[in-house]
Backbone as numpy.savetxt, mean C-alpha at the origin, in Angstrom:
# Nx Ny Nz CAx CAy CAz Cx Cy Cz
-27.45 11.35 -8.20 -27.69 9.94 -8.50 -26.56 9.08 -7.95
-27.04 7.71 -7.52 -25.77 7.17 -7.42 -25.94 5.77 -7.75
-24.60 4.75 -8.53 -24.49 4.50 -9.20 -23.74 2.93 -8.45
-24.52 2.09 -8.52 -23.54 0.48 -7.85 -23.41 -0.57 -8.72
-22.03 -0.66 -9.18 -21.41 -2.13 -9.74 -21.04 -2.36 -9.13
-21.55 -4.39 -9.64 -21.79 -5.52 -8.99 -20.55 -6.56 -10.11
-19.46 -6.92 -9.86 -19.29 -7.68 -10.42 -20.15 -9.31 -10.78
-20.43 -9.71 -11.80 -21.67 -10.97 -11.39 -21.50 -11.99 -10.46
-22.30 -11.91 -10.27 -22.45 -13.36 -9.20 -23.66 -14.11 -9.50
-23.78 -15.75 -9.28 -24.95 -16.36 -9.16 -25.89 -16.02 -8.42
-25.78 -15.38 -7.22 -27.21 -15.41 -6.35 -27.50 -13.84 -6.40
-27.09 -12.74 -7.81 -27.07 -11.50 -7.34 -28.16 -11.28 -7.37
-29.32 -11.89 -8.37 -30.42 -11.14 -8.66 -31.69 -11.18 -7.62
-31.48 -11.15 -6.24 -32.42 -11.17 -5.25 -32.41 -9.87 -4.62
-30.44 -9.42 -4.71 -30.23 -8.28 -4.22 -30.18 -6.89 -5.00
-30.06 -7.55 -6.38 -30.32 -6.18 -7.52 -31.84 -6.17 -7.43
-32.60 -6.84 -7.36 -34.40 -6.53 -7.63 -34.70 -5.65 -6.70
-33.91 -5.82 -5.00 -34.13 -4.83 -3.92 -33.87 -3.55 -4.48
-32.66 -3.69 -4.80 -31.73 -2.17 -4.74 -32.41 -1.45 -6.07
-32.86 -2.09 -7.43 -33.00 -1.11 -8.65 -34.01 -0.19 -8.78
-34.80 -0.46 -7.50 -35.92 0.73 -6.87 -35.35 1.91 -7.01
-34.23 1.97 -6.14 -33.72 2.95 -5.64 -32.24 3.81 -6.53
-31.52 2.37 -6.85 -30.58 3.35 -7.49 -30.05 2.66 -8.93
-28.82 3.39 -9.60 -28.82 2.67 -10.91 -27.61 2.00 -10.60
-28.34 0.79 -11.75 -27.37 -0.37 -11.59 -26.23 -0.98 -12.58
-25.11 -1.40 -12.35 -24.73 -2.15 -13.42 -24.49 -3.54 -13.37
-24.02 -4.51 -13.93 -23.50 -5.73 -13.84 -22.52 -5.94 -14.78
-21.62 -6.35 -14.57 -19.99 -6.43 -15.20 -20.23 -8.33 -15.39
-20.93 -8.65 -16.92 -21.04 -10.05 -16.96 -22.80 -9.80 -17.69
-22.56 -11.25 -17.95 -24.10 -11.73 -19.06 -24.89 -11.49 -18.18
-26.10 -11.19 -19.19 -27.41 -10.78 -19.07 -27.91 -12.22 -18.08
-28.70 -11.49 -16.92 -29.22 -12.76 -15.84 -31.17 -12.22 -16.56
-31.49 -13.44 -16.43 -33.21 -13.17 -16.59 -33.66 -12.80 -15.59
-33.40 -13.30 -14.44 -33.93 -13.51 -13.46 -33.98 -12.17 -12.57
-33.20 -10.73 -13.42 -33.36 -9.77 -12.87 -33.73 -8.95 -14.05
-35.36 -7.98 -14.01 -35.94 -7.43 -15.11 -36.00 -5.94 -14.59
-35.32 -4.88 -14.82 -35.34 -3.68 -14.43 -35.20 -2.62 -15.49
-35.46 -1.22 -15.44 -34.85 -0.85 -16.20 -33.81 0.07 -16.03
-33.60 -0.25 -14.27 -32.01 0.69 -14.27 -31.29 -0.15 -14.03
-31.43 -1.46 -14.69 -30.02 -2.72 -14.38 -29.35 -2.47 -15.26
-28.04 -2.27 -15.87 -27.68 -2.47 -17.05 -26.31 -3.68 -17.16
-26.29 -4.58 -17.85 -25.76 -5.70 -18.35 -24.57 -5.43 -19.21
-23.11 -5.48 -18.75 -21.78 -5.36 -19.36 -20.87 -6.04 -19.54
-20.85 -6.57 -20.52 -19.75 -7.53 -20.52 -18.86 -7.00 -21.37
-17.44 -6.78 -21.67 -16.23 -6.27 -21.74 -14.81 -6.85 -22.14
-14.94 -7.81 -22.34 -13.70 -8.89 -22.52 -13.56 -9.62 -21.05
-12.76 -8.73 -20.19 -12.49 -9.80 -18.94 -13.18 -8.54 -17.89
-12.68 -9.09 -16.52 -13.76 -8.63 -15.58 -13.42 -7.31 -15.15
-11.89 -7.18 -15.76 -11.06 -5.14 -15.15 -11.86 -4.66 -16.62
-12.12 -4.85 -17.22 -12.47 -4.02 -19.04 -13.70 -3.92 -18.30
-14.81 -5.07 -18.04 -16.15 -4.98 -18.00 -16.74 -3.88 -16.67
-15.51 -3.86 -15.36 -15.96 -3.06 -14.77 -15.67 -1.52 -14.90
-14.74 -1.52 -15.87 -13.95 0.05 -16.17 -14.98 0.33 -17.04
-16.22 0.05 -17.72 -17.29 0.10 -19.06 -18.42 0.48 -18.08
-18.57 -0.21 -17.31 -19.98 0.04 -16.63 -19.12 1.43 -15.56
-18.10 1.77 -14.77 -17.69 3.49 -14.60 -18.13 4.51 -15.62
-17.53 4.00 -16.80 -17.70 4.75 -18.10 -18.90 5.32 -18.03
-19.76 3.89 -18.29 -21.63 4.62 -18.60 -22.07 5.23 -17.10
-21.52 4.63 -16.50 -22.48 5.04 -15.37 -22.92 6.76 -15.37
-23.76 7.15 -14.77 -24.17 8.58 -14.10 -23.90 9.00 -13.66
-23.99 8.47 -11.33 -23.90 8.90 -10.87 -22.92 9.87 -10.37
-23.13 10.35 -9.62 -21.72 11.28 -8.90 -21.39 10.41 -7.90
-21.95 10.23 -7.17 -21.18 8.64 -6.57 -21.32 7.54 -7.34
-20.07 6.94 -6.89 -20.34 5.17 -7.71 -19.67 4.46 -6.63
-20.36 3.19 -6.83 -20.06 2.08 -5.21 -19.97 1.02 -6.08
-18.50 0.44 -5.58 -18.40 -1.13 -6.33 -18.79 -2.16 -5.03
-19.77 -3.21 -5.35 -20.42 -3.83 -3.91 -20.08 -5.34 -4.90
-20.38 -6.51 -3.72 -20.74 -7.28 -4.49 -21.51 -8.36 -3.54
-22.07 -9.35 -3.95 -22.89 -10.06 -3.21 -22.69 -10.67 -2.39
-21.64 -10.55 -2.17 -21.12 -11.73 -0.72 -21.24 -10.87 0.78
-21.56 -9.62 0.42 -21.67 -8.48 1.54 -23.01 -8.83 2.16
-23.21 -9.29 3.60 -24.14 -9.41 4.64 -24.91 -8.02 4.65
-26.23 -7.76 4.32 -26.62 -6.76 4.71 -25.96 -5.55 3.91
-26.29 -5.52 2.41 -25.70 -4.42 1.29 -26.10 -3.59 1.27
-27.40 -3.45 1.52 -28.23 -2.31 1.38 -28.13 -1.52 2.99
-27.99 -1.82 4.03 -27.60 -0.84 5.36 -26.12 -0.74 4.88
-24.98 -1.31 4.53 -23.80 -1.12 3.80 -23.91 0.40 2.97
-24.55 -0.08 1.88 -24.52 1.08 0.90 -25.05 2.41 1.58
-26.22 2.45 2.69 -26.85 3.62 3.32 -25.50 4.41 4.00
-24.35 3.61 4.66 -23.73 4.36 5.61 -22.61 4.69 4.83
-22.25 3.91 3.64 -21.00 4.94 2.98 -21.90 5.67 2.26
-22.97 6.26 1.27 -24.03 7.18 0.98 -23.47 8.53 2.43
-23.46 8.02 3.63 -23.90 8.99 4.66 -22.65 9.80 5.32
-21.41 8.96 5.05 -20.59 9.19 4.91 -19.86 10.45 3.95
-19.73 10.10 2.57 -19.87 10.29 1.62 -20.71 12.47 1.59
-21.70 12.18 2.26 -22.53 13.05 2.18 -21.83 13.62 3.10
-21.46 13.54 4.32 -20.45 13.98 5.35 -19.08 14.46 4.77
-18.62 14.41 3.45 -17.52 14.94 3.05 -16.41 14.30 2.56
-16.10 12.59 2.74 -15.62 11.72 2.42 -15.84 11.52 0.99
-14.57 11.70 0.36 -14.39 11.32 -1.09 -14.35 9.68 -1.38
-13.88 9.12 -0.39 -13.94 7.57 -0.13 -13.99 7.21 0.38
-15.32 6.04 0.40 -15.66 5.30 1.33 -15.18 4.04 1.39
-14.58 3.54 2.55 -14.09 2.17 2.26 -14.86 1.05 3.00
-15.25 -0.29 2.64 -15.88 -0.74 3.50 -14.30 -2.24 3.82
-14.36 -1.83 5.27 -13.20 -2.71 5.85 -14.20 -4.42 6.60
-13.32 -4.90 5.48 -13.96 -6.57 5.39 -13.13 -6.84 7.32
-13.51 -8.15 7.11 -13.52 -8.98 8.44 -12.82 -10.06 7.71
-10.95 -9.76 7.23 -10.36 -10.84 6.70 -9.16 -11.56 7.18
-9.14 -12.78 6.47 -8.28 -13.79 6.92 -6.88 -13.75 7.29
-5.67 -14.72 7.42 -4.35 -14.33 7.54 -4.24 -13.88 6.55
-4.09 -15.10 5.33 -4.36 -14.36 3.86 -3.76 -13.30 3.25
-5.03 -12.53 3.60 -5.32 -11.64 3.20 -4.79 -9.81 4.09
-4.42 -10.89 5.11 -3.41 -9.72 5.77 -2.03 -9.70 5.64
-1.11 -10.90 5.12 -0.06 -11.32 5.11 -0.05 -10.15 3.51
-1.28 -10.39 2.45 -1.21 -9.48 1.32 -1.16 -8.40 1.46
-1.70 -7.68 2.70 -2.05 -6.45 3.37 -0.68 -5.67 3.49
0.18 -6.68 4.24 1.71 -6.38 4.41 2.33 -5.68 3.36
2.19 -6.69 2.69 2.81 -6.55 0.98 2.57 -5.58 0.49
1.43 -5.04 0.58 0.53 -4.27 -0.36 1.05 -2.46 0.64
1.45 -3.04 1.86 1.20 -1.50 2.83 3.21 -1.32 2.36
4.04 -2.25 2.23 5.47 -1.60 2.03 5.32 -1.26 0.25
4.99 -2.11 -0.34 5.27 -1.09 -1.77 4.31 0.20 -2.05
3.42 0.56 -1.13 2.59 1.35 -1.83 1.93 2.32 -0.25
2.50 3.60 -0.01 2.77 4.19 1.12 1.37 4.95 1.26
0.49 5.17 -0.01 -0.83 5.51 0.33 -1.66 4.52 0.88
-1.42 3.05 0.46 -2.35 2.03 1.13 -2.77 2.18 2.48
-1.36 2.74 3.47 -1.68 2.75 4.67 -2.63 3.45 5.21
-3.35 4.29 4.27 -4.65 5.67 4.70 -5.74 4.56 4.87
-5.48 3.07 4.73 -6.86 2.66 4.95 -6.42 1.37 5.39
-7.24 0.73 6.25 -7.17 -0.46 6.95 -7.26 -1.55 6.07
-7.86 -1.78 4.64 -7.93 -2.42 4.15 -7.92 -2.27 2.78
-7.20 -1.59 2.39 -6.96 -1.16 0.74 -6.79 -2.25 -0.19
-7.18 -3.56 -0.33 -7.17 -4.25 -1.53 -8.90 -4.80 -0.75
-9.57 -3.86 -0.51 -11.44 -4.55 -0.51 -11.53 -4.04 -1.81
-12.95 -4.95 -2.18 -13.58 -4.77 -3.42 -15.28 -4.30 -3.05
-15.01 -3.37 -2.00 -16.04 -2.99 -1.64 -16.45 -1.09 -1.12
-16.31 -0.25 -2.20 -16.02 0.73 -1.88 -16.83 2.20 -2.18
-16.91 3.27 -1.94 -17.53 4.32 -2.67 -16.39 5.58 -3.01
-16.67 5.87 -4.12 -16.39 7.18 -4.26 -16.79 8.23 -5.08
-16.81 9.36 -5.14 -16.77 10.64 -5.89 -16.19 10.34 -6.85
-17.32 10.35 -8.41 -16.85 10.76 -9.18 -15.69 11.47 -9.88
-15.24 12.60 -9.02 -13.93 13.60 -9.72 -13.18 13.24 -9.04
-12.78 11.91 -7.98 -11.80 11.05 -7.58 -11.12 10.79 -9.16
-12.15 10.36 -10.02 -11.10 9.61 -10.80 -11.07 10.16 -12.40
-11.70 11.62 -12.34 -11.61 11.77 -13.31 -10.72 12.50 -14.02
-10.08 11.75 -15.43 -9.57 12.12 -15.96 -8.25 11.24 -15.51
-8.19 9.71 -15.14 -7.19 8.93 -14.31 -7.63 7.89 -15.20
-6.28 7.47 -15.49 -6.53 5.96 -16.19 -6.47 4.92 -15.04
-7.43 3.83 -15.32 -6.60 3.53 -14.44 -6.77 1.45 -15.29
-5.92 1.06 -14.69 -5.31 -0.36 -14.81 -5.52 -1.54 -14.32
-6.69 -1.71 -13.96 -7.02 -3.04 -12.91 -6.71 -4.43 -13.23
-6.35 -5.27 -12.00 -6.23 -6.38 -12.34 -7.79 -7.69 -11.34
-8.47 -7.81 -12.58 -10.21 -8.39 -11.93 -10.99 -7.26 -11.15
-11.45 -7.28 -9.94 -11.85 -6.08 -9.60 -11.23 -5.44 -8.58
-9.81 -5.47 -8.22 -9.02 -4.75 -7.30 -8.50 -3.36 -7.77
-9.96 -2.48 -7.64 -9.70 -0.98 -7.81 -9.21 -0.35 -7.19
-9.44 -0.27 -5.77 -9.27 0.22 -4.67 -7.52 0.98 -4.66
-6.68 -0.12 -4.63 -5.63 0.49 -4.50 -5.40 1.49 -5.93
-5.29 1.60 -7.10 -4.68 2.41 -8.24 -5.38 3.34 -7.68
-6.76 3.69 -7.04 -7.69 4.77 -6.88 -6.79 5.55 -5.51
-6.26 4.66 -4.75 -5.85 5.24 -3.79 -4.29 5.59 -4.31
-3.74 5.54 -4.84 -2.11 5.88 -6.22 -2.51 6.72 -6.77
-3.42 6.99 -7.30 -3.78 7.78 -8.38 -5.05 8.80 -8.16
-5.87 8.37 -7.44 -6.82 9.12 -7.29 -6.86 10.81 -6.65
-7.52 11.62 -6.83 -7.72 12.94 -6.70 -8.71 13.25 -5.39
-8.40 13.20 -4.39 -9.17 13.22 -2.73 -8.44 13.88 -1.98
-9.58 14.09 -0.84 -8.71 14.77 0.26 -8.89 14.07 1.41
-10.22 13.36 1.59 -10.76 12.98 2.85 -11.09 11.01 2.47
-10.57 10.34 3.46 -10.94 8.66 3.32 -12.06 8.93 4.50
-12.83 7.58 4.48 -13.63 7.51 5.58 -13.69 5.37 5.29
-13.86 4.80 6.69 -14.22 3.45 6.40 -15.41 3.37 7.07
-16.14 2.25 6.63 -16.98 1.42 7.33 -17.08 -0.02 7.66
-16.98 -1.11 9.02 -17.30 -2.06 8.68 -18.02 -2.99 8.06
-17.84 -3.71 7.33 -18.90 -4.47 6.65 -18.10 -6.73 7.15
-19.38 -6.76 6.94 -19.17 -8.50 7.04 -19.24 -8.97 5.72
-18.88 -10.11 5.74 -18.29 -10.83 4.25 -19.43 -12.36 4.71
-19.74 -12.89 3.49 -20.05 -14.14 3.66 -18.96 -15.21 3.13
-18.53 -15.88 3.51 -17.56 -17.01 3.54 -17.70 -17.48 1.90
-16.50 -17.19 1.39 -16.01 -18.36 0.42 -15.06 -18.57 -0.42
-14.99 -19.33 -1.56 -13.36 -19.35 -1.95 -12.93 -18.56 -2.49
-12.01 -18.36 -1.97 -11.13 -17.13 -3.47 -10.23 -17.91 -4.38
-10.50 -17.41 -5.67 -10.12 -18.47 -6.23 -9.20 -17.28 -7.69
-8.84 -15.97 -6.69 -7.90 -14.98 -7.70 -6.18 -15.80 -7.86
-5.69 -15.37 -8.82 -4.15 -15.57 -9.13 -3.34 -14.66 -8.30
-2.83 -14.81 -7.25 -2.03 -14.32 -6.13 -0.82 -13.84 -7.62
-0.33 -15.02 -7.93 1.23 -14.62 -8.50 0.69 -13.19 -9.96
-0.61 -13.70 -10.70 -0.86 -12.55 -11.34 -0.97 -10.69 -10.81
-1.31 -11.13 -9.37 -2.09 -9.73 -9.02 -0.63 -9.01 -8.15
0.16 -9.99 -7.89 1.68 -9.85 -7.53 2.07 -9.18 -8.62
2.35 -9.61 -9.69 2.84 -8.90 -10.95 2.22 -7.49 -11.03
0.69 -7.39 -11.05 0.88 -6.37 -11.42 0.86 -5.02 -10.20
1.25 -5.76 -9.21 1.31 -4.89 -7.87 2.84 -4.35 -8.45
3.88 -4.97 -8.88 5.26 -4.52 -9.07 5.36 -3.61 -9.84
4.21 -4.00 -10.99 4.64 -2.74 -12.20 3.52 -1.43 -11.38
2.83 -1.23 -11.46 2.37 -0.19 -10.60 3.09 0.30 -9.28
3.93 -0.63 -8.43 4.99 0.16 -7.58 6.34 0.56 -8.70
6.45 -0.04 -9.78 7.46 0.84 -10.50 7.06 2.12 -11.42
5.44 1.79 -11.50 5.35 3.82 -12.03 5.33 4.32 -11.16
4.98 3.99 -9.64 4.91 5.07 -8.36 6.10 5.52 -7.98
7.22 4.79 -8.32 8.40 5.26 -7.77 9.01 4.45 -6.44
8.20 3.74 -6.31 8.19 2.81 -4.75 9.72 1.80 -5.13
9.68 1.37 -6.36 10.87 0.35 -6.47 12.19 1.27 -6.67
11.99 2.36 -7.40 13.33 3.32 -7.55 13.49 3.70 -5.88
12.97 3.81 -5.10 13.39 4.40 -3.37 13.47 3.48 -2.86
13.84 1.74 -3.23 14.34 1.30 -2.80 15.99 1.68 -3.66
15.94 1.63 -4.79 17.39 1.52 -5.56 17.95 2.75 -4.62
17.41 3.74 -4.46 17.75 5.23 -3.83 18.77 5.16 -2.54
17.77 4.29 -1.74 18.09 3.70 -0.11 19.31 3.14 -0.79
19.68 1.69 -1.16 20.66 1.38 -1.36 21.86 2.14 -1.98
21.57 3.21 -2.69 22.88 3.71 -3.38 23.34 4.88 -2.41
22.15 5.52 -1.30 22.92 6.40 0.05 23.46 5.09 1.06
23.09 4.24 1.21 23.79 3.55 2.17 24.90 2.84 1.99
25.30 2.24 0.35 26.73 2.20 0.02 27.99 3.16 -0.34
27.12 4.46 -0.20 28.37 5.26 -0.42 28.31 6.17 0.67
27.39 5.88 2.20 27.73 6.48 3.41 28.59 5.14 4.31
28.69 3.88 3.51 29.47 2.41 4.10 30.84 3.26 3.49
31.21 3.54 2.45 32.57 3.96 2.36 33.28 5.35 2.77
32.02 6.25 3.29 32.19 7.47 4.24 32.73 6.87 5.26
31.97 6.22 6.16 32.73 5.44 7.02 33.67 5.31 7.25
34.31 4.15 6.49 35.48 3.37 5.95 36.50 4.52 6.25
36.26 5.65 5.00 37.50 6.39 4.81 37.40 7.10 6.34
36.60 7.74 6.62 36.44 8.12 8.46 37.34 7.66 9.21
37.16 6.69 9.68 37.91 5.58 10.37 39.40 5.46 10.09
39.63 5.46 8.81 40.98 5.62 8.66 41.43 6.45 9.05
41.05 7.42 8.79 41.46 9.27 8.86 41.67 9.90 9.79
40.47 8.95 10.74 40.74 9.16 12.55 41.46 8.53 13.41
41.69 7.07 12.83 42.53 6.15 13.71 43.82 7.07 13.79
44.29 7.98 12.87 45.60 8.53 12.54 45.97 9.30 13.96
44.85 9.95 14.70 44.89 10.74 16.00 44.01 10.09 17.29
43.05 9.87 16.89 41.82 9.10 18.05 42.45 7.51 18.25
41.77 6.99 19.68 41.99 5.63 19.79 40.64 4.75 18.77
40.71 3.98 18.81 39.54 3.10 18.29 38.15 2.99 18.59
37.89 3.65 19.82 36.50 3.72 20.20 36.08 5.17 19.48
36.67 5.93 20.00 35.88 7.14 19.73 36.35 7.47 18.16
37.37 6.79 17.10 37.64 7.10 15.75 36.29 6.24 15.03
36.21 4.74 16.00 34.93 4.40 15.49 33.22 4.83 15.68
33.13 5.65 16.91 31.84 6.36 17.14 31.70 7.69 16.42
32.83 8.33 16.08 32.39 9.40 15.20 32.13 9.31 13.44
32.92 7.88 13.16 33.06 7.88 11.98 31.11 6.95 11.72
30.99 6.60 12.39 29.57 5.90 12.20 29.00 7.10 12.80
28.70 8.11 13.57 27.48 9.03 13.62 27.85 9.78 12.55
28.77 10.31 12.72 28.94 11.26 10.95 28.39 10.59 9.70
28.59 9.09 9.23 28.42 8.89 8.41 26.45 8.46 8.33
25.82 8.02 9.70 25.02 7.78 9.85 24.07 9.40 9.40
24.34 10.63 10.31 23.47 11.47 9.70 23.72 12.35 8.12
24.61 11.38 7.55 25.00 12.07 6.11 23.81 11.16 4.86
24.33 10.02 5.95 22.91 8.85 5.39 21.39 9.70 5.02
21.21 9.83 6.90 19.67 10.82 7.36 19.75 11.67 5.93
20.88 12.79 6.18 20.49 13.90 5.32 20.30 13.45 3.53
21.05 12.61 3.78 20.82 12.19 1.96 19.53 11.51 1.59
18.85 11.11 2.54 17.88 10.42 2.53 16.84 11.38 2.24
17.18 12.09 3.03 15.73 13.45 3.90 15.43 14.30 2.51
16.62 14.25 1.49 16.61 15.22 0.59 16.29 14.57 -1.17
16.69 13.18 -0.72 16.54 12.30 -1.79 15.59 11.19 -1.96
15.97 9.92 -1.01 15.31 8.67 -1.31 14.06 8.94 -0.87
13.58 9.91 0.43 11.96 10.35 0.83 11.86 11.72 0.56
11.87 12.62 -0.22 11.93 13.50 -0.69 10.33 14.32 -0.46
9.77 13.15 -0.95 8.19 13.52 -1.12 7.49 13.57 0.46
8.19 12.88 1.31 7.35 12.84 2.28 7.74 13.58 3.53
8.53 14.65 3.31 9.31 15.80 4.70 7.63 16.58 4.59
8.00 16.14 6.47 6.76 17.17 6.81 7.30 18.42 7.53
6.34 18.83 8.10 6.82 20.34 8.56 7.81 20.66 9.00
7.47 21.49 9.92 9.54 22.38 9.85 10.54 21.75 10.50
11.31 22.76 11.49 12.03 22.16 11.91 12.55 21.02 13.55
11.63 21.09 13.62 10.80 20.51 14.65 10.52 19.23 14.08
10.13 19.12 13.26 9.75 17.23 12.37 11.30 16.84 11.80
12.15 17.77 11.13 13.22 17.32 10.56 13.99 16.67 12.02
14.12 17.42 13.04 15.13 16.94 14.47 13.76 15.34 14.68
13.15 15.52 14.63 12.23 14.48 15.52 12.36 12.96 14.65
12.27 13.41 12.88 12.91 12.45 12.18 14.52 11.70 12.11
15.26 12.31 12.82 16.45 12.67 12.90 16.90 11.89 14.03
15.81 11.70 14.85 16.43 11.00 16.11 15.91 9.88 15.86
14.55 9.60 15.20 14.62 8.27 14.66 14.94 7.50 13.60
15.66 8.43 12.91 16.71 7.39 12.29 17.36 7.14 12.55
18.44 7.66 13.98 19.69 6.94 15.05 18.93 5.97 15.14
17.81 6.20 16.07 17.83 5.40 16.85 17.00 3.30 16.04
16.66 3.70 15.00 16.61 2.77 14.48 17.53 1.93 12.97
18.88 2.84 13.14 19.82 2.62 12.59 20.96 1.64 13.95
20.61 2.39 14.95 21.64 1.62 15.97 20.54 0.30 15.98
19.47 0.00 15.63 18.63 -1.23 16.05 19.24 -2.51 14.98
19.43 -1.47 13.48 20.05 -2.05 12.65 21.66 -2.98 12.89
22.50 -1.84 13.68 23.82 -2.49 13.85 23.71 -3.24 14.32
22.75 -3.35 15.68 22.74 -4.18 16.60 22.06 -5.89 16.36
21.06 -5.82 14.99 20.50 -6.67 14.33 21.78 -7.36 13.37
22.47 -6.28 13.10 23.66 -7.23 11.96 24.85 -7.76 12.78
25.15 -7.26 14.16 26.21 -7.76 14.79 25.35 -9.32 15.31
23.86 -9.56 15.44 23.93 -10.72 16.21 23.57 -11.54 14.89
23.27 -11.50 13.92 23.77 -12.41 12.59 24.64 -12.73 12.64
25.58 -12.08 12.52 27.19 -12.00 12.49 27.52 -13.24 13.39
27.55 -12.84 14.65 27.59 -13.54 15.45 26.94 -15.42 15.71
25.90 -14.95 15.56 24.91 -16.20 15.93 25.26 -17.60 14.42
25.31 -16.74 12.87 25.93 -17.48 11.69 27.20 -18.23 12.01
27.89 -17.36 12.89 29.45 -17.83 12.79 29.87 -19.10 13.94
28.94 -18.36 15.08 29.28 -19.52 16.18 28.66 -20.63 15.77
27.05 -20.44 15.90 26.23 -21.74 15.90 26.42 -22.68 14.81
26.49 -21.89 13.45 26.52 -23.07 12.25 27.90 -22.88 11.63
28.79 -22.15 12.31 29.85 -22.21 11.89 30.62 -21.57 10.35
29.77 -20.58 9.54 30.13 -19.80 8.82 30.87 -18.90 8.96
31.92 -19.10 7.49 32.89 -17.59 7.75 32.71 -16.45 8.37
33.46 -15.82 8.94 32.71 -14.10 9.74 32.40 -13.63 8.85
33.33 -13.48 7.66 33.42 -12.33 6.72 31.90 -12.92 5.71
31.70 -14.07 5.51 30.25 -14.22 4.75 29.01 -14.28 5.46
29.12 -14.41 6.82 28.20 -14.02 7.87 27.85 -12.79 7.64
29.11 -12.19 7.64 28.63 -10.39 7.92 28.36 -10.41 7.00
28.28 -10.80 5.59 27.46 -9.97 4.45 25.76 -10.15 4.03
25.65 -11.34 4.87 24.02 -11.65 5.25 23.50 -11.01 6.48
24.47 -10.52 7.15 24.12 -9.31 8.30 23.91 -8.30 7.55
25.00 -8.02 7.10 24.48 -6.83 6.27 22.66 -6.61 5.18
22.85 -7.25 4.68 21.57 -7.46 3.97 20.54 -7.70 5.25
20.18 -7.93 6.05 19.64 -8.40 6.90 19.26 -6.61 7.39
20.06 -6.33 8.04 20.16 -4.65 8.64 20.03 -3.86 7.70
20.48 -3.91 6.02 19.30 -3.27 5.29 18.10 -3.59 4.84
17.65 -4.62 5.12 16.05 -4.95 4.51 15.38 -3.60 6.22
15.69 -4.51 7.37 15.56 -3.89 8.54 15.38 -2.26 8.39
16.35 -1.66 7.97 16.50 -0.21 8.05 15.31 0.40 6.66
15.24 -0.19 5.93 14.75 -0.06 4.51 12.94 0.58 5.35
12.58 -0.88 5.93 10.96 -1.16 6.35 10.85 -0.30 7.26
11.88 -0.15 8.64 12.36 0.62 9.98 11.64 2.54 9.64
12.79 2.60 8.37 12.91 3.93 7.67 11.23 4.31 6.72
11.07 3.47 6.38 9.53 3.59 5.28 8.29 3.88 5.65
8.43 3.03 6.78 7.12 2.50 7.56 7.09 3.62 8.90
8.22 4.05 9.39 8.11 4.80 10.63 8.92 6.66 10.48
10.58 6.29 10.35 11.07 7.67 9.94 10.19 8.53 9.30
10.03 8.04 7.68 9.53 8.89 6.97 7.86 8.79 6.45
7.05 7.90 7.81 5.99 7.49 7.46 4.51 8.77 6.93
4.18 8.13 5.92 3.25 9.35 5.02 2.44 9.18 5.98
């Protein structure tokens, strides 16, 4: 059986009368007249994450598809994640046709949360999956943005997408609410502690350094007391990293550890090279101290190395 909630909409009941032929239905919201079935079923829940987590609950099927009416053509939609799905895909995603928006959120949504990236569009509200995806998973929604906790939390092996078209109109969600609760869900994932992680190997491989440099100026000239004391301290960084702040995400042997290894030089030297022209560019052009220049360089070359390192080094 399979199983499609509809969060409500005004014009749904043209497209539930099609579909309740065929499969069972829910609606997350008051009873509409205007749709008389008897596999519609009518849920209302307190707000719209309760009402759609109630109609999962009852539902049946072994698949369940959250759709909603603004989707062009739902029913060839629903056939190809169904076909999908049947092909072996635990989730089907249907990848909207969206705005800056909604990609600028995309951003957001792809650095705190390193599974998002398995899908082109992980905050749609348009999706299928397998039942034993989520069972036995709480999960926490904020309105109907399932998609991502399912992809945090969920139990799969295989994604699959499909395009789908959107019909035009306002969104009219709380950005700063759904922000909030994007933070506390990157702080049960662990996403905000590996940033604290990153920062506490990179201030105490800044005073590896330091003492380096001293230690070497004592015999070496200045070039080469300063190139060893920054690669030494740079792959003590790597290794503390490799073993700590990405812990979860070392892939195979040793062959991936060297291959990771060279790109963290090489996008650690992108870093220096990003904080020397802060440095620089603060001090000449607008005339700021060196020494408070460089500490917005600094910050600057770790946000850099942070995204550099997340998104590519140790990318899931």
């Amino acid at each position: 059986m399979i199983s499609i909630i509809f969060p409500y909409g005004r014009n749904l009941h043209k497209l539930v009368n099609k579909l309740s032929r065929k499969y069972e239905i829910f609606i997350a919201g008051k009873k509409d007249s205007r749709i008389e079935h008897e596999n519609v079923n009518f849920i209302k829940e307190g707000d719209l994450a309760n009402s759609l987590l109630k109609c999962i609950e009852k539902s049946k099927g072994d698949y369940i598809i959250l759709m909603n009416c603004d989707v062009k053509n739902a029913e060839k939609c629903i056939e190809k994640m169904v076909e999908k799905a049947k092909k072996g895909a635990d989730i089907v995603v249907g990848r909207r046709n969206i705005n800056i928006k909604s990609k600028l959120a995309k951003l957001g949504v792809n650095l705190l949360f390193p599974k998002s990236r398995l899908v082109a569009d992980p905050l749609s509200e348009i999706f299928l999956i397998k039942r034993s995806v989520i069972k036995d998973i709480e999960l926490h929604p904020i309105g109907s943005k399932f998609l991502l906790e399912i992809l945090a939390k969920g139990k799969y092996a295989k994604i699959d997408e499909i395009d789908v078209d959107m019909k035009r109109r306002k969104f009219n969600e709380s950005y700063s609410t759904y922000s909030k609760h994007l933070l506390k869900l990157a702080w049960k994932e662990g996403e905000v502690a590996r940033w604290v992680k990153f920062g506490i190997v990179g201030l105490s491989t800044m005073f590896l350094n330091e003492f380096l440099l001293w230690l070497l100026l004592w015999k070496l000239p200045l070039i080469f007391a300063g190139a060893i004391s920054i690669e030494v301290s740079t792959l003590t960084s790597f290794i503390l990293n490799e073993l700590w702040t990405f812990r979860d995400r070392r892939r195979g042997g040793i062959k991936e550890f060297f291959k990771r290894m060279g790109k963290y030089n090489f996008a650690c030297l992108l870093g220096v090279m990003l904080n020397l022209f802060v440095l620089i560019f603060l001090s000449k052009v607008f005339g700021i101290h060196p020494l408070k220049a460089n500490i917005i360089g600094i910050a600057v070359a770790f946000i850099w190395n942070f995204l550099a390192h997340n998104l590519w080094t140790w990318h899931i």
